[in-house]
C-alpha positions in Angstrom: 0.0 0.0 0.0 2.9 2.4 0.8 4.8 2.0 -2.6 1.4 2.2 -4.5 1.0 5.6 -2.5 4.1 6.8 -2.8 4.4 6.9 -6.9 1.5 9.1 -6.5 3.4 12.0 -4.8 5.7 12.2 -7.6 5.6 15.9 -8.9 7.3 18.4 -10.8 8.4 16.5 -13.9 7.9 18.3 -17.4 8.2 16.2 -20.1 8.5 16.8 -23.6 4.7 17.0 -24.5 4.1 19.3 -21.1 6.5 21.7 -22.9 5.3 21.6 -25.8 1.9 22.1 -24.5 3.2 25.1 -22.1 4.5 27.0 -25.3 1.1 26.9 -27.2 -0.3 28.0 -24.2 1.7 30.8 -23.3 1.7 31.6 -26.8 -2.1 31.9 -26.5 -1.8 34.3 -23.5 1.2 36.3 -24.7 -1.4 37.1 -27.8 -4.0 37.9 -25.7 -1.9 39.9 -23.6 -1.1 42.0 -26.5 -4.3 42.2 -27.7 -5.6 43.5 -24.4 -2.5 46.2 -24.5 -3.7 47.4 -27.6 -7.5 48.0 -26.2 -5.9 49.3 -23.3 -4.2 51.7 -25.5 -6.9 52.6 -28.0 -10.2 51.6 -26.5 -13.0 49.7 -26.7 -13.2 50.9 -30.5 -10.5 47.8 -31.5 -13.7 46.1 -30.7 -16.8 44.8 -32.2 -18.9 46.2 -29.4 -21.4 49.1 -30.1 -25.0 50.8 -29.5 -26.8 49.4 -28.6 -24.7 45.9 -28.1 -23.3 47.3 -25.3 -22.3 43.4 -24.1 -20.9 40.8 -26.1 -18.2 38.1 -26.3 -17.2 39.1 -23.1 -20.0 39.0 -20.8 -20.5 36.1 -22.7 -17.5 34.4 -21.3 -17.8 35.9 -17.5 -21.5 34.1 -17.8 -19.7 31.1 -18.9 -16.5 30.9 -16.6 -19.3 31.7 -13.8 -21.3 28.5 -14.7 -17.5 26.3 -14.6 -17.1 27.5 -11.6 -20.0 26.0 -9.7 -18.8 22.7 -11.2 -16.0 22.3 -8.6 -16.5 23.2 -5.0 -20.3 22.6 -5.0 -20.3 18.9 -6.6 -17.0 18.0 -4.5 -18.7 19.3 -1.2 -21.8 17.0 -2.2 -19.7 14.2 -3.2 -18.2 14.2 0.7 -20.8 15.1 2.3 -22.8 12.1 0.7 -19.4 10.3 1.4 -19.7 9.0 -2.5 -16.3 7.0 -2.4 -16.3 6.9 -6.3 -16.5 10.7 -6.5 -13.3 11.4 -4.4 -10.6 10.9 -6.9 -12.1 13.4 -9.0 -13.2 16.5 -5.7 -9.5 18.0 -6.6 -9.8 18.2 -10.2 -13.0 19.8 -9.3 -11.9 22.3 -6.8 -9.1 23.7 -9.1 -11.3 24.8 -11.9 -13.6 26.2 -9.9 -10.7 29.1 -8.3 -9.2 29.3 -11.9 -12.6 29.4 -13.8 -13.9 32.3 -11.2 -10.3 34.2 -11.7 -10.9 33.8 -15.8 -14.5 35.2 -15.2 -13.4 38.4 -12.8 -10.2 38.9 -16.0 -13.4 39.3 -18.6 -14.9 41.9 -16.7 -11.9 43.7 -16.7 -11.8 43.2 -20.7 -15.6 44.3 -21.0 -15.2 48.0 -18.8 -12.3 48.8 -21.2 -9.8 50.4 -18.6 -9.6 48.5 -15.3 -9.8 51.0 -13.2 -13.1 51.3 -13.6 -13.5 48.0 -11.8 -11.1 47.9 -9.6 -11.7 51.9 -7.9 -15.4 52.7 -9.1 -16.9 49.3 -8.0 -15.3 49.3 -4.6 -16.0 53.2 -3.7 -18.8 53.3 -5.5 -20.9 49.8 -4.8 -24.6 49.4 -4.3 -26.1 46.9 -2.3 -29.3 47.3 -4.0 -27.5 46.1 -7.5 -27.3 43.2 -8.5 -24.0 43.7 -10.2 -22.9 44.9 -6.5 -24.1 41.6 -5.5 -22.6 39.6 -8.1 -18.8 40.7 -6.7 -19.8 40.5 -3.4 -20.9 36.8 -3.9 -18.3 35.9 -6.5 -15.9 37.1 -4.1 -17.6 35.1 -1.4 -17.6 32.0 -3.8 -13.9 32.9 -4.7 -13.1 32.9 -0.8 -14.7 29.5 0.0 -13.2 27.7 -2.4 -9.7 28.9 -1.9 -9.8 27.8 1.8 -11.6 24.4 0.5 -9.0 23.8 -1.4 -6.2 25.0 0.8 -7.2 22.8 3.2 -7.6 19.5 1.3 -4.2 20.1 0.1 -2.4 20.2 3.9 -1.9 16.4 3.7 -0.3 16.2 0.4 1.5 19.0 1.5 3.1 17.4 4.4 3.7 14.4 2.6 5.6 16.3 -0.4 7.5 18.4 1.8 9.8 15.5 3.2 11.2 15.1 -0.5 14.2 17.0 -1.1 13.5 19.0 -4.4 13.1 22.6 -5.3 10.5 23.4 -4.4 10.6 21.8 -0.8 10.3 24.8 0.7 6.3 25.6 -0.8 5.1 22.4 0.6 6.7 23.3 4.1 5.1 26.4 4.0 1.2 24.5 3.0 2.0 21.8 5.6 1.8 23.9 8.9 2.2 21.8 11.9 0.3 18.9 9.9 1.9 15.6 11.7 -0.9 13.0 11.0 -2.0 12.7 14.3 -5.8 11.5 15.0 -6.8 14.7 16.2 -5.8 17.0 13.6 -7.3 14.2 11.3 -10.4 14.5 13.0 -9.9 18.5 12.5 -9.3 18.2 8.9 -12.3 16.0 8.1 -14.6 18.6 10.3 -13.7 21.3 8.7 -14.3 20.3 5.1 -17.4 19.6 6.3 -18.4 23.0 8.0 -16.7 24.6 4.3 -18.8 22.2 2.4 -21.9 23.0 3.5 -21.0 26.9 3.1 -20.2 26.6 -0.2 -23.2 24.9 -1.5 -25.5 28.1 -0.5 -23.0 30.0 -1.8 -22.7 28.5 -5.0 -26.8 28.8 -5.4 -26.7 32.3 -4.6 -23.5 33.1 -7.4 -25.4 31.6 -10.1 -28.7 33.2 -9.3 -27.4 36.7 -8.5 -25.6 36.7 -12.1 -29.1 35.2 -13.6 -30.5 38.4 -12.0 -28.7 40.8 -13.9 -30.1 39.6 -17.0 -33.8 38.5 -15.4 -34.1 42.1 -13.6 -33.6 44.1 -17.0 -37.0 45.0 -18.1 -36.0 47.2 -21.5 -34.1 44.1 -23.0 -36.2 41.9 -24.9 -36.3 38.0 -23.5 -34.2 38.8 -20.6 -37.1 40.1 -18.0 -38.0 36.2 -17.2 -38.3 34.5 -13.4 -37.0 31.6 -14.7 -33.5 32.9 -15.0 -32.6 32.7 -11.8 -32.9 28.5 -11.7 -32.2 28.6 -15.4 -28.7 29.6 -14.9 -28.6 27.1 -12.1 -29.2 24.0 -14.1 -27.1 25.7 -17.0 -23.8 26.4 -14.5 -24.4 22.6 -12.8 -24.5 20.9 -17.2 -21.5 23.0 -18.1 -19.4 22.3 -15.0 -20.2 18.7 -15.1 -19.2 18.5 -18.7 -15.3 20.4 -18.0 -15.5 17.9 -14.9 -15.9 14.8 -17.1 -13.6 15.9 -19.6 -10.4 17.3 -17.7 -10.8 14.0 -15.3 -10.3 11.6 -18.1 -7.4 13.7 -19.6 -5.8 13.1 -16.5 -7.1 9.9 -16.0 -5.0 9.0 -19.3 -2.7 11.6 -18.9 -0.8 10.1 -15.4 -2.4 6.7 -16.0 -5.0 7.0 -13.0 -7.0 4.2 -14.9 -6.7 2.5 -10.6 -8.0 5.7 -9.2 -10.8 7.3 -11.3 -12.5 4.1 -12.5 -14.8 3.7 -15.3 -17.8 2.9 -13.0 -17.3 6.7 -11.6 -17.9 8.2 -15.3 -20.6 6.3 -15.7 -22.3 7.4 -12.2 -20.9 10.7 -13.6 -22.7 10.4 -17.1 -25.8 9.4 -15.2 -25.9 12.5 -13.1 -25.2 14.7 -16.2 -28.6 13.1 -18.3 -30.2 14.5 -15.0 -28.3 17.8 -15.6 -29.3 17.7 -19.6 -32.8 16.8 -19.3 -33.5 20.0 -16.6 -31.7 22.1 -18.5 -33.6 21.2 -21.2 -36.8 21.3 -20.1 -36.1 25.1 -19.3 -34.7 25.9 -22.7 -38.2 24.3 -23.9 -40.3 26.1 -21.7 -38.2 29.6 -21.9 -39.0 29.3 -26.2 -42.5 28.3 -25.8 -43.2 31.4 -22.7 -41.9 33.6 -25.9 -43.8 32.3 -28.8 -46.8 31.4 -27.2 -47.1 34.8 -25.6 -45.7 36.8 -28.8 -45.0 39.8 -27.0 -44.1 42.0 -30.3 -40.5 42.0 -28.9 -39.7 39.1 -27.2 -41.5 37.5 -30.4 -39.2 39.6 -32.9 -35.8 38.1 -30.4 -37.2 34.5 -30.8 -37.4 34.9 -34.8 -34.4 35.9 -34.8 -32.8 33.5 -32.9 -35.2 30.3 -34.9 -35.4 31.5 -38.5 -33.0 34.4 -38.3 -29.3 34.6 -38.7 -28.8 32.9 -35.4 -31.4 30.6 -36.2 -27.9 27.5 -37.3 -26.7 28.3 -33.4 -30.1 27.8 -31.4 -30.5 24.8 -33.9 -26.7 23.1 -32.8 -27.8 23.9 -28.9 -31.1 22.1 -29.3 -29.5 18.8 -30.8 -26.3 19.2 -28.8 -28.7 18.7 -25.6 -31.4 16.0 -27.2 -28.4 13.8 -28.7 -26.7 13.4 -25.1 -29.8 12.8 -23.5 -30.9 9.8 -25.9 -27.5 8.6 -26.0 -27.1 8.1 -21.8 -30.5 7.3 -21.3 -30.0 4.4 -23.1 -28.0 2.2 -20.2 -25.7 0.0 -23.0 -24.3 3.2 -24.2 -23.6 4.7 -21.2 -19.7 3.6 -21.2 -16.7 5.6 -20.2 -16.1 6.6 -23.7 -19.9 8.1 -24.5 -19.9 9.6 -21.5 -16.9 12.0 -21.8 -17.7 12.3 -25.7 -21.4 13.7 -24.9 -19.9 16.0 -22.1 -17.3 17.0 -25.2 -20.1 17.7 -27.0 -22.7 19.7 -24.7 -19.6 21.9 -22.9 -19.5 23.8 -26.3 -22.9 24.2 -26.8 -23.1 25.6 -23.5 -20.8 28.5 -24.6 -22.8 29.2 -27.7 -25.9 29.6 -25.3 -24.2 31.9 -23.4 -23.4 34.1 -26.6 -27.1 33.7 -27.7 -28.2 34.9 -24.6 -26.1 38.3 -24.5 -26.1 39.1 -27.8 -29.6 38.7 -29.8 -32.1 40.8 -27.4 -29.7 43.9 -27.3 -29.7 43.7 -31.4 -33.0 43.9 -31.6 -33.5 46.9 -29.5 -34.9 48.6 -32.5 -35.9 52.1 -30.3 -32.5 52.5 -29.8 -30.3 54.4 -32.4 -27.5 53.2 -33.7 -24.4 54.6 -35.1 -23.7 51.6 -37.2 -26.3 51.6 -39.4 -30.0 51.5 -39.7 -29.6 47.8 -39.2 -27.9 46.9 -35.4 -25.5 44.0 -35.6 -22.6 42.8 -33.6 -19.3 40.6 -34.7 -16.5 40.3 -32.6 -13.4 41.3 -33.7 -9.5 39.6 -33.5 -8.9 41.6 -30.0 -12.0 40.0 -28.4 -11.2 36.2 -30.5 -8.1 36.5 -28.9 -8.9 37.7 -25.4 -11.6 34.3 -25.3 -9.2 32.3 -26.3 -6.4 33.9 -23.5 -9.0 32.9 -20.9 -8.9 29.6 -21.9 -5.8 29.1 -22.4 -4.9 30.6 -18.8 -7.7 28.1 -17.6 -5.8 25.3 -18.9 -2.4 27.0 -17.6 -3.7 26.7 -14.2 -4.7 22.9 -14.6 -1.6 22.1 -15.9 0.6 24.1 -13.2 -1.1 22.2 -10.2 -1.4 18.6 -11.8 2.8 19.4 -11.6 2.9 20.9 -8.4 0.4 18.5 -6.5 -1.4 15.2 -6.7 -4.2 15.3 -9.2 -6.1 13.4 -6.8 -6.9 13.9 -2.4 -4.4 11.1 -1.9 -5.1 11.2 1.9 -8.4 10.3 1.3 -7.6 7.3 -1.1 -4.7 5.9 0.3 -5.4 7.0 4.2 -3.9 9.1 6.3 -0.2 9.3 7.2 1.9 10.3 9.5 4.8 12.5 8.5 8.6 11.8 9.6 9.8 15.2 10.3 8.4 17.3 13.0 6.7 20.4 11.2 8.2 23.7 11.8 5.8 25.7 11.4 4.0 28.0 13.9 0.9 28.3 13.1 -1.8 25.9 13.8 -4.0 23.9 11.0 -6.4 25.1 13.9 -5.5 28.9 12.9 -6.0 28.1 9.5 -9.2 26.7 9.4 -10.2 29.5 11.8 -8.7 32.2 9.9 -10.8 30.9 6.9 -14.4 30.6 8.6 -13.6 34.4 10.4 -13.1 35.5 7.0 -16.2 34.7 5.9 -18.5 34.4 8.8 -17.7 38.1 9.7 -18.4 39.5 6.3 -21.1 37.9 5.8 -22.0 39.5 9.5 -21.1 42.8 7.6 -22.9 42.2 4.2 -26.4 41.6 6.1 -26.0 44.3 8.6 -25.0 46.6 5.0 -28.0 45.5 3.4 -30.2 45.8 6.4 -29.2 49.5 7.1 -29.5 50.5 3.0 -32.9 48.7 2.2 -34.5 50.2 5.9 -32.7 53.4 6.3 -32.3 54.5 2.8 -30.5 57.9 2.0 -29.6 57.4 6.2 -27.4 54.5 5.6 -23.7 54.5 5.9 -23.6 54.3 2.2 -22.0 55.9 -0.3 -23.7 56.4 -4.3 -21.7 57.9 -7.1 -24.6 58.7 -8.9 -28.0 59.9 -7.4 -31.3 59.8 -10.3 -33.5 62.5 -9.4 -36.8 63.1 -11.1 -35.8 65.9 -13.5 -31.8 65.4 -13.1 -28.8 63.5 -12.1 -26.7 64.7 -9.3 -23.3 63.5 -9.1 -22.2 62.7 -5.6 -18.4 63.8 -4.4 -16.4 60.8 -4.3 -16.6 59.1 -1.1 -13.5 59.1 1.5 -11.8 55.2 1.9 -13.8 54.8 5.1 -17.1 55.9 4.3 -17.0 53.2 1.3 -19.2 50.5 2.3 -17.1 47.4 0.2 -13.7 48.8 1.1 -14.7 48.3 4.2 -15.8 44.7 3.7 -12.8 43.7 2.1 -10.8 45.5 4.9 -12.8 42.8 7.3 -12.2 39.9 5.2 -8.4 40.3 5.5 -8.5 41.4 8.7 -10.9 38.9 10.4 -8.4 36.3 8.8 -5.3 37.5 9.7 -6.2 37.8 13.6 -7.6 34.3 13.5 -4.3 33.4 12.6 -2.1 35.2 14.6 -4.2 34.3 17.7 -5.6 31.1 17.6 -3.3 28.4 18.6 -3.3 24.5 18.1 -5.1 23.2 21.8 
């Protein structure tokens, strides 16, 4: 058992194929870089965005990376809390792409406000709680907070493990490993505290996805977007299109390092049956969201669904509809649900997915026809090279990140495979896995303290509350507020807590 443990820790060695993959992916990225330099320099006129589509490729993606994301930490918190032995050689694989799919999301807002201050100063100083665009960061952040620490945490085994191996980069896994020794009661520590993080994330997760459904649902002048459904619509959507990068970057992996021992074919089948689950809800809402429109014809929403059936979209909404009934035949049926079918039909829904994404952004702002535009007489959108390259950057630095940490670390919670071990050298380090878990959970229980007593005071007290606006709407004009000092700024202030709240736990808390 020892030796069949021990060739899993082996890390850090680039072959000839990881090199040549690394240099088509930082050429990817170094491209994209540039591009973004260049809109940087010139503007958003280098790309295909215009009045009124105002949103494009971009958002696009940020809806997109958002949906990835709830792939990892929520289905690895239910496959432990369920204790799904099947599901644990693929929680890590999970767990990265959700922190690198939410980083690729938060980079394509950046790309969509042209210059990043706008994002970085405005949103902070300037946030409203009654937004849900405010809401989207604040939760995105939550998400991206949660996920980190679930992560962080699972690793501390491996980390001890790795950090008795002499090699260069000893001195990262010394720092991970904390005073992890393997003894029964840290163990017990460990395993508690997934727990507690697992069942925060899953809220969490819900509340990311429906937020960012919101800021399409709660738009009343865009045509097909002002539906209740999108709120669980996006839901379903972010649980197919995670499960689909799930099932597809495991059996890379899986034949990548030979892991054909550790993620079985039994646990892509149980996989494949959980995404015809996925496929058929998500379909059932794409049905009912098209029939809503047509049935009702609202002269708008009616003119969006044309467009999107018999228009020039019309070959897009056509792939998306067979890309979800083809799956869903194909692993109903249970003697071609195999390990092969199921990561094909994920390979060929995950795409799809995208392409909805773009369907939903783009189509209802082009056919705005009371707004001018400077275009034409006829509104239309194509995205340029800048914005072709910028997708592609994202996800390119999304496969980066995968293939950085399957060198760095086990691609698999070893610990939880193999059992737990207890580590030879005594750990240096002073602070406590106790401190870190704490640190974590003060991080988020505080600010979450802070976000409902900020809500509270704004919705209650109104122009009262210890709030700051830039802009004010007023019936005949728009006064422009003076910008706020650092500690009036209600999301400053959060984030000021976060880090706080975490570093005291730290420093204070010590292992009992």
């Amino acid at each position: 058992m020892s030796e069949q443990r021990e060739k899993y820790y082996t890390t850090g060695v680039f072959s000839g194929t990881t090199f040549l993959t690394l240099g088509v992916l930082l050429t990817i990225i170094g491209l994209a870089v540039y591009s973004w330099l260049q809109q940087l320099s010139i503007g958003l006129g280098v790309t295909g965005l215009n009045r009124p589509a105002v949103w494009g490729i971009y958002m696009a993606n940020f809806v997109f990376f958002i949906s990835i994301s709830m792939s990892g930490t929520f289905i690895s918190a239910v496959m432990r809390l369920l204790n799904l032995e099947w599901g644990k050689p693929i929680t890590r694989v999970a767990e990265v792409i959700t922190v690198a799919s939410l980083v690729m999301a938060a980079l394509n807002i950046l790309f969509d406000v042209g210059q990043p201050f706008r994002a970085l100063i405005y949103i902070p100083l300037f946030g409203r709680i009654q937004s849900p665009v405010g809401w989207d960061v604040i939760v995105l952040l939550f998400y991206l907070l949660t996920s980190l620490g679930y992560l962080h945490i699972s690793l501390i085994p491996d980390a001890a493990v790795l950090s008795e191996r002499e090699t260069r980069l000893s001195w990262l896994y010394r720092l991970l490993r904390y005073d992890w020794s393997g003894a029964e009661h840290q163990v017990h520590l460990l395993e508690s505290a997934l727990k507690i993080l697992a069942v925060v994330t899953i809220p969490i997760a819900v509340m990311m996805h429906t937020v960012t459904g919101w800021i399409f649902g709660g738009m009343k002048a865009v045509p097909t977007w002002n539906d209740a459904l999108f709120g669980p619509y996006f839901i379903i959507g972010a649980l197919l299109s995670g499960l689909s990068l799930i099932i597809i970057t495991a059996a890379v992996i899986r034949e990548r390092y030979r892991l054909q021992e550790i993620m079985s074919e039994k646990a892509f089948t149980n996989l494949g049956k959980i995404l015809v689950v996925f496929l058929l809800g998500y379909l059932y809402f794409f049905l009912a969201e098209n029939f809503t429109v047509r049935y009702a014809a609202a002269a708008e929403d009616f003119h969006v669904s044309e467009f999107l059936w018999t228009g020039p979209y019309s070959p897009f909404t056509w792939y998306i509809l067979v890309s979800l009934v083809v799956p869903s035949i194909v692993l109903l049926i249970p003697s071609l649900r195999s390990y092969r079918t199921v990561v094909a039909m994920a390979g060929v829904v995950l795409p799809a997915m995208w392409v909805k994404r773009v369907l939903i952004v783009v189509p209802g702002l082009l056919n705005q026809t009371r707004l001018p535009t400077v275009q034409g007489p006829v509104a239309d959108y194509a995205p340029t090279h800048v914005e072709l390259l910028l997708t592609a950057g994202s996800f390119a630095g999304l496969a980066l990140v995968l293939l950085l940490f399957t060198k760095l670390f086990p691609t698999f919670p070893v610990w939880e495979i193999f059992g737990h071990t207890k580590t030879r050298e005594e750990p240096a380090s002073r602070i406590s896995l106790r401190a870190v878990f704490t640190g974590w959970m003060s991080g988020i229980s505080v600010s979450s303290a802070f976000v409902f007593a900020w809500a509270v005071a704004t919705l209650t007290l109104g122009e009262k509350a210890a709030t700051s606006y830039s802009v004010k709407l007023m019936p005949t004009s728009v006064e422009v507020l003076v910008t706020p000092e650092l500690v009036t700024s209600s999301m400053i202030n959060l984030l000021s807590v976060v880090v706080l709240a975490g570093i005291l736990a730290i420093l204070l808390v010590r292992e009992g």
